[in-house]
DRENVEXMI-651183 format. One record per residue: x negated, y, z of N, C-alpha, C in turn; residue number from 0. Coordinates in steps of 0.001 Angstrom, whole numbers, plus 500000, padded with zeros to 6 digits. Example, Ala and Ser with C-alpha at 12.3 -4.5 7.8 and 13.67 -1.06 7.14 Angstrom:
# residues 2
+--------+--------+--------+--------+--------+--------+--------+--------+--------+-----+
!   n_px !   n_py !   n_pz !  ca_px !  ca_py !  ca_pz !   c_px !   c_py !   c_pz !   i !
+--------+--------+--------+--------+--------+--------+--------+--------+--------+-----+
! 486810 ! 494310 ! 507800 ! 487700 ! 495500 ! 507800 ! 486800 ! 496700 ! 507800 !   0 !
! 487150 ! 497750 ! 507080 ! 486330 ! 498940 ! 507140 ! 487100 ! 500030 ! 507870 !   1 !
+--------+--------+--------+--------+--------+--------+--------+--------+--------+-----+
//
This chain:
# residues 116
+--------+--------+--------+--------+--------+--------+--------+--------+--------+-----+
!   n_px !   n_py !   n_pz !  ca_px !  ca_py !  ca_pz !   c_px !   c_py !   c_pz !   i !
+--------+--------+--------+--------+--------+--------+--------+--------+--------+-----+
! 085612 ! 112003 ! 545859 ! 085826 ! 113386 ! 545468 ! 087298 ! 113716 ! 545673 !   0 !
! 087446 ! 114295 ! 546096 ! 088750 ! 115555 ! 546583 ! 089282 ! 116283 ! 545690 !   1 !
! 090333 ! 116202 ! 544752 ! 090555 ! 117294 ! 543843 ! 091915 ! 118150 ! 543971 !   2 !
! 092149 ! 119762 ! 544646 ! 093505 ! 120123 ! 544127 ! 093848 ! 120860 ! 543254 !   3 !
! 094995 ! 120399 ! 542545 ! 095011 ! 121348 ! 541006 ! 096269 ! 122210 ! 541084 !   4 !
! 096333 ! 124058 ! 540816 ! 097435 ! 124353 ! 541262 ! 097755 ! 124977 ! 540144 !   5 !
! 099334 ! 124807 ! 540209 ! 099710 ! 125706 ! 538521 ! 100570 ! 126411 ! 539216 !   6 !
! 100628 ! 127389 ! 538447 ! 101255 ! 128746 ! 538531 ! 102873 ! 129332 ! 537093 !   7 !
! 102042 ! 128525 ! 536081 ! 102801 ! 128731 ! 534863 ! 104231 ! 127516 ! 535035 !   8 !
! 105779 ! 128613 ! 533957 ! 106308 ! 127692 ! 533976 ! 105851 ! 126374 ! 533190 !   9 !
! 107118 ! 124941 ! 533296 ! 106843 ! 123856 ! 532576 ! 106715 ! 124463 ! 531018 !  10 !
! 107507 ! 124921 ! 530859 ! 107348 ! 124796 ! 528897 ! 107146 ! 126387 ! 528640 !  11 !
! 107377 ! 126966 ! 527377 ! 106381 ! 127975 ! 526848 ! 104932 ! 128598 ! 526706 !  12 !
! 104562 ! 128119 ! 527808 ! 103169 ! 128067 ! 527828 ! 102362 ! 126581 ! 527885 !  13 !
! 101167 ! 126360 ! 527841 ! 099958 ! 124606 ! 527690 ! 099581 ! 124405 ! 529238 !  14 !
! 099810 ! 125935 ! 529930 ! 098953 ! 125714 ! 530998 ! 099100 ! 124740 ! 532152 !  15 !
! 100412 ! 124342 ! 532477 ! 101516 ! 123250 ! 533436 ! 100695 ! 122429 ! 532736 !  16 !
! 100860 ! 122245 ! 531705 ! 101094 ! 121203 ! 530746 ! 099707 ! 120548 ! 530733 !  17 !
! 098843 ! 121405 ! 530321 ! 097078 ! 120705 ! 530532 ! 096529 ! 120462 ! 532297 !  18 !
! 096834 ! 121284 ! 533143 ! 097028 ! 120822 ! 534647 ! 097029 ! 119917 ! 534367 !  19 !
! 098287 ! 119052 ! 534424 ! 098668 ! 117674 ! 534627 ! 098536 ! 116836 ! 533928 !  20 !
! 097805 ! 116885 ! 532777 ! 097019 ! 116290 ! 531776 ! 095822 ! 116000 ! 532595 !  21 !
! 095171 ! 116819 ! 533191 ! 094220 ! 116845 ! 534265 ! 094204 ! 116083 ! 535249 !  22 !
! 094801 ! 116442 ! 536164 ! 095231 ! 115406 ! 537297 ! 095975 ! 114236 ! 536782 !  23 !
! 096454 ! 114029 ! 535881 ! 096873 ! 112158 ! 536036 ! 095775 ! 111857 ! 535084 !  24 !
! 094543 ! 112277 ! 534970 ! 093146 ! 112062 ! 534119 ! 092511 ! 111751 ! 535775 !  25 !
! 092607 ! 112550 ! 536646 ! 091650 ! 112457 ! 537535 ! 092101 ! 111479 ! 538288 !  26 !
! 093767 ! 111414 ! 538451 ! 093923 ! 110825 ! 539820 ! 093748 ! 108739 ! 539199 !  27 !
! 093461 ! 108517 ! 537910 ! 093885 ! 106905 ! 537492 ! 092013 ! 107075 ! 537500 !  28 !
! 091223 ! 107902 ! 537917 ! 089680 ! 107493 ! 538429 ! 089630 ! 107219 ! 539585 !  29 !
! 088761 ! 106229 ! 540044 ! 088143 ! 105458 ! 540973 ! 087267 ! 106171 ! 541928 !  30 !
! 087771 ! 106284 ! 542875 ! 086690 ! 107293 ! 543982 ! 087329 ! 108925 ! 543702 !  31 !
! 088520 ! 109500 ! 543340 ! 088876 ! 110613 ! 543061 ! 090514 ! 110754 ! 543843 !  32 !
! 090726 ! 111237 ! 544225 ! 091941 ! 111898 ! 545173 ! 092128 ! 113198 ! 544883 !  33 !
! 093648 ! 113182 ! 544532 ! 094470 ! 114676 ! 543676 ! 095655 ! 114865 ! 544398 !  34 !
! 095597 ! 115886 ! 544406 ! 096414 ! 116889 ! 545062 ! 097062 ! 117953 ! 544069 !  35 !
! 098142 ! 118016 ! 543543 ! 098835 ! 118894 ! 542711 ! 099895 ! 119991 ! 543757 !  36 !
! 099356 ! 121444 ! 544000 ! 100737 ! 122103 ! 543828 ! 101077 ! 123552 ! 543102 !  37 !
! 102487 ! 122772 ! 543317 ! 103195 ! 123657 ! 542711 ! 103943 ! 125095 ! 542609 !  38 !
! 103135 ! 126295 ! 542264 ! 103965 ! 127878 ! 542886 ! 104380 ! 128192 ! 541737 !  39 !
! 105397 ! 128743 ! 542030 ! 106151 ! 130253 ! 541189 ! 107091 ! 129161 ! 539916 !  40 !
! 106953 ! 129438 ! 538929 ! 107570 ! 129192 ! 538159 ! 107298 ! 127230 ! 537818 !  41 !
! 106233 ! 126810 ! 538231 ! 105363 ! 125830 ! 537922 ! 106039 ! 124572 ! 538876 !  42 !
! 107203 ! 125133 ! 539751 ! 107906 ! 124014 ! 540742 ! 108863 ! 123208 ! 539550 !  43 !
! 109086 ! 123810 ! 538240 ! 110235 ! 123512 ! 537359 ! 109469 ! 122136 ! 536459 !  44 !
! 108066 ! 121758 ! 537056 ! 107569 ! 120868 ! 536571 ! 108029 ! 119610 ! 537135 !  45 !
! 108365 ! 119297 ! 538898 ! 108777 ! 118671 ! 538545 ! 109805 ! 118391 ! 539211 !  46 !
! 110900 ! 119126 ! 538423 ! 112354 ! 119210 ! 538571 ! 112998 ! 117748 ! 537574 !  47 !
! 113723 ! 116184 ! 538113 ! 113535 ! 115323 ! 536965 ! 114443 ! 115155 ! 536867 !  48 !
! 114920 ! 114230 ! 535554 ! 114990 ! 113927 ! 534427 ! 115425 ! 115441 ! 533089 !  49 !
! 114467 ! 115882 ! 532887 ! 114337 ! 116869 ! 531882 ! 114809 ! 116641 ! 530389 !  50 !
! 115697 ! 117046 ! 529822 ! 115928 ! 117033 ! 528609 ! 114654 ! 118234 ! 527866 !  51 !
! 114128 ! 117559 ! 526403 ! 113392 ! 118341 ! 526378 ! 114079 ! 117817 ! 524451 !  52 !
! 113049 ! 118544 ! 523703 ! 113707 ! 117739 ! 521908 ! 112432 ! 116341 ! 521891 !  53 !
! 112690 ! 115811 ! 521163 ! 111956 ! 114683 ! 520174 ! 110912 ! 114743 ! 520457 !  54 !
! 109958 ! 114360 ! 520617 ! 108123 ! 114623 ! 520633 ! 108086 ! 115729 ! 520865 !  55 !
! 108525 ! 116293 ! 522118 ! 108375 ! 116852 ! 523017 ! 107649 ! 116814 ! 524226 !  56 !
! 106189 ! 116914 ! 525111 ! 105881 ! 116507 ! 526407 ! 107395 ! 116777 ! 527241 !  57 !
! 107145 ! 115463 ! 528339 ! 108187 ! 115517 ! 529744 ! 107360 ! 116557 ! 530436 !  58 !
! 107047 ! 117369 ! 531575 ! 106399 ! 117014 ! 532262 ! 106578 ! 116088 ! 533540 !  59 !
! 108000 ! 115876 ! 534007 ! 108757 ! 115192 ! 535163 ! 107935 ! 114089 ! 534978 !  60 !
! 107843 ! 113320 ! 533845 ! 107403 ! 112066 ! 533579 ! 105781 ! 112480 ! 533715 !  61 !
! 105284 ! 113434 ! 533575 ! 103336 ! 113442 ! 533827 ! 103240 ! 113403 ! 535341 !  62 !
! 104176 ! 114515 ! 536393 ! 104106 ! 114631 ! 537782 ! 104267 ! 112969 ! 538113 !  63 !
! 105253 ! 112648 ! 537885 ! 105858 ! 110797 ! 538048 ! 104290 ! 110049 ! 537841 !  64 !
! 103434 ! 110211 ! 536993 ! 102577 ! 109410 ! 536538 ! 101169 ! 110109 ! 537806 !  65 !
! 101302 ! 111066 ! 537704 ! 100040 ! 111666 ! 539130 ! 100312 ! 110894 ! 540425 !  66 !
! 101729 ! 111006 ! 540660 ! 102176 ! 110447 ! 541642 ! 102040 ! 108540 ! 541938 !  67 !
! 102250 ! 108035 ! 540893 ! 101652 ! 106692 ! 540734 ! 100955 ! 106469 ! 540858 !  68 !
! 099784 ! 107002 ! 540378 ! 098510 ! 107077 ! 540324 ! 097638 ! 107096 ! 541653 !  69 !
! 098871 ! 107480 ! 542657 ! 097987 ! 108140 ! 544001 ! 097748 ! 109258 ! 544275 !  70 !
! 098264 ! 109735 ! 543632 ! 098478 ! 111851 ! 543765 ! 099340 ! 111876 ! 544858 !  71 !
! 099511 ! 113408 ! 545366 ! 100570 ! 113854 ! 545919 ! 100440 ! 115409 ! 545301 !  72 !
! 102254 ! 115324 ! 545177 ! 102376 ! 116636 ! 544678 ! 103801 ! 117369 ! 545129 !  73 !
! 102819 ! 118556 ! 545650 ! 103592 ! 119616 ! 546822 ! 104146 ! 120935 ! 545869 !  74 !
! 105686 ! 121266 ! 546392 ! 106379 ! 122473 ! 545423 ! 106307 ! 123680 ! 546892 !  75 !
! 105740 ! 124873 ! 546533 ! 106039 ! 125491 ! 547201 ! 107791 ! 125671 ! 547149 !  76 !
! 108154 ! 126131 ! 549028 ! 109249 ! 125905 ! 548938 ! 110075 ! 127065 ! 548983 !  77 !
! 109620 ! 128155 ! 548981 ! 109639 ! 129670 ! 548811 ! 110203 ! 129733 ! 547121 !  78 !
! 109039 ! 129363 ! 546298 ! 109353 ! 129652 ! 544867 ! 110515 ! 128726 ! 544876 !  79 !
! 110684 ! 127515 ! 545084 ! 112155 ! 126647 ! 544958 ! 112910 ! 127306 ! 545002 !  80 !
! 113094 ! 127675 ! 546436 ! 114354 ! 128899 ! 546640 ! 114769 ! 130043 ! 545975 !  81 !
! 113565 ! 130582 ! 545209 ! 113950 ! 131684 ! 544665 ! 114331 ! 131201 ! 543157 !  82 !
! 114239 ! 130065 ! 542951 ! 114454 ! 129229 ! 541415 ! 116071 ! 128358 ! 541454 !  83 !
! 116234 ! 128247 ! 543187 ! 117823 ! 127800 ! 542895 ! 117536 ! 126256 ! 542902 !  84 !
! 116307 ! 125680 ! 543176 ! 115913 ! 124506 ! 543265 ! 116070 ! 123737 ! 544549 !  85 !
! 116372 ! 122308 ! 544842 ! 117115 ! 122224 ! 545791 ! 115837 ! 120439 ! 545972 !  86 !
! 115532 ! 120353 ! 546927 ! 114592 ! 118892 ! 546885 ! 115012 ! 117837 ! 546178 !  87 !
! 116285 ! 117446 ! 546443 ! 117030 ! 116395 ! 545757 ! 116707 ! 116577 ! 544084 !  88 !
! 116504 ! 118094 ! 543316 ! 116259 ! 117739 ! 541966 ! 115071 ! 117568 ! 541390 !  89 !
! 113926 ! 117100 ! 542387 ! 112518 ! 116878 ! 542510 ! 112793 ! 115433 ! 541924 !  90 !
! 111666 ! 114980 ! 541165 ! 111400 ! 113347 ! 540987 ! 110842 ! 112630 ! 542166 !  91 !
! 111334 ! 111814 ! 542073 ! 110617 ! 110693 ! 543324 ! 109294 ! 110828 ! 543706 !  92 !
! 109031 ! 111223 ! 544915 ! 107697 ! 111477 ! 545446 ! 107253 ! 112924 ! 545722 !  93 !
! 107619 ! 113274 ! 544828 ! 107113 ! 115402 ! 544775 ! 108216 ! 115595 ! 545561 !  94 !
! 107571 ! 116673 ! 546937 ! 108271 ! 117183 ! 547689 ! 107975 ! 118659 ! 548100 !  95 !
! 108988 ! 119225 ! 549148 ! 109256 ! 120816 ! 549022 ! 107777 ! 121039 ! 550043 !  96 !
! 107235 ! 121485 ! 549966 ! 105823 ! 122015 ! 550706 ! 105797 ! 123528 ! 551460 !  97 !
! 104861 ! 123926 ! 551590 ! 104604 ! 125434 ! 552492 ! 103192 ! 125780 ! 552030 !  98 !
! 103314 ! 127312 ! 552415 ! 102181 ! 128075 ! 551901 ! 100991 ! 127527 ! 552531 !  99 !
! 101089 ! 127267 ! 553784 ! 100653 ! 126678 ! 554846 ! 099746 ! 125567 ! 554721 ! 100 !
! 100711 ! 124389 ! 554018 ! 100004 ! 123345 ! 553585 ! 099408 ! 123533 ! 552154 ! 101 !
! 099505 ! 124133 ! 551312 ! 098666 ! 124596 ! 550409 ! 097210 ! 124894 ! 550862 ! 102 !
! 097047 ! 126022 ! 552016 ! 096152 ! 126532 ! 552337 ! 094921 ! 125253 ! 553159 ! 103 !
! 095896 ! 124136 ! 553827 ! 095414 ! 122913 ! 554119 ! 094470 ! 122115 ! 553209 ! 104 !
! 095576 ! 121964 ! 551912 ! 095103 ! 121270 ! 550760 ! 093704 ! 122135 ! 550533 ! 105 !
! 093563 ! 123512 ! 550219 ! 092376 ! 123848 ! 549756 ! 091127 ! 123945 ! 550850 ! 106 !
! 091256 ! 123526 ! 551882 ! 090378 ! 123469 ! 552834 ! 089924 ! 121806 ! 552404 ! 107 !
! 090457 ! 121002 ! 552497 ! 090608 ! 119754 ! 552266 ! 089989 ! 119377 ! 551033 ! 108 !
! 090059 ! 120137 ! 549729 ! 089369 ! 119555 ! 548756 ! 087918 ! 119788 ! 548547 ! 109 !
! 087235 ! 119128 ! 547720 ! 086285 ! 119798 ! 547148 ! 086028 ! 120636 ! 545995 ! 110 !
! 086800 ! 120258 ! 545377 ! 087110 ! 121172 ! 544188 ! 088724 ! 121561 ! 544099 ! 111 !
! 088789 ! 122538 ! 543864 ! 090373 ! 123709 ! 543533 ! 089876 ! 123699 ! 542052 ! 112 !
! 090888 ! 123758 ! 541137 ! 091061 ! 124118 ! 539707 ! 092402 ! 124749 ! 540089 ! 113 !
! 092567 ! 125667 ! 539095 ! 093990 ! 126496 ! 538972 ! 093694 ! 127118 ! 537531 ! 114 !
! 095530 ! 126455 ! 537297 ! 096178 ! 127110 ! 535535 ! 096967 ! 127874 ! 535840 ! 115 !
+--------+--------+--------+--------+--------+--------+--------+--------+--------+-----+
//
């Protein structure tokens, strides 16, 4: 099974980033399942890493990090980067700058699309 999951919301003030990728590093540590995470608009700030966040606080840098282990790949649109002042280098290891383009790839490619 094929899965891509795309968020839209920033990392913090809102659950929605936040349950995404609760999602996908749920899907991608299953057996026979392949995930695909990306990232538009405000939702590239997920995974921008090492995040200061308070005390028992979710990372998310550290959930993208864990999709990515897992066998994920996870694409930042590179449009919203730019317009966020985001630069590849402040991506965590593995998540890289992507295109609308390959988005549109990814959803041809999966079998299932979810979007937060």
């Amino acid at each position: 099974m094929k899965v891509l999951v795309i968020l839209n919301d920033p990392p913090y003030g809102t659950e929605r980033s936040y349950n995404g990728l609760r999602l996908a590093g749920s899907l991608a540590r299953r057996d026979g399942v392949d995930v695909r995470v990306f990232l538009f608009g405000d939702s590239v700030g997920c995974a921008v890493a090492n995040q200061k966040v308070p005390d028992g606080y979710y990372h998310l840098d550290r959930m993208v990090t864990s999709v990515l282990r897992h066998g994920g790949s996870v694409g930042c649109c590179g449009t919203c980067m730019e317009a966020r002042a985001i630069d590849e280098g402040a991506l965590v290891n593995g998540a890289r700058r992507s295109t609308l383009e390959e988005s549109a790839d990814w959803t041809i490619w999966a079998d299932k699309v979810v979007s937060f």
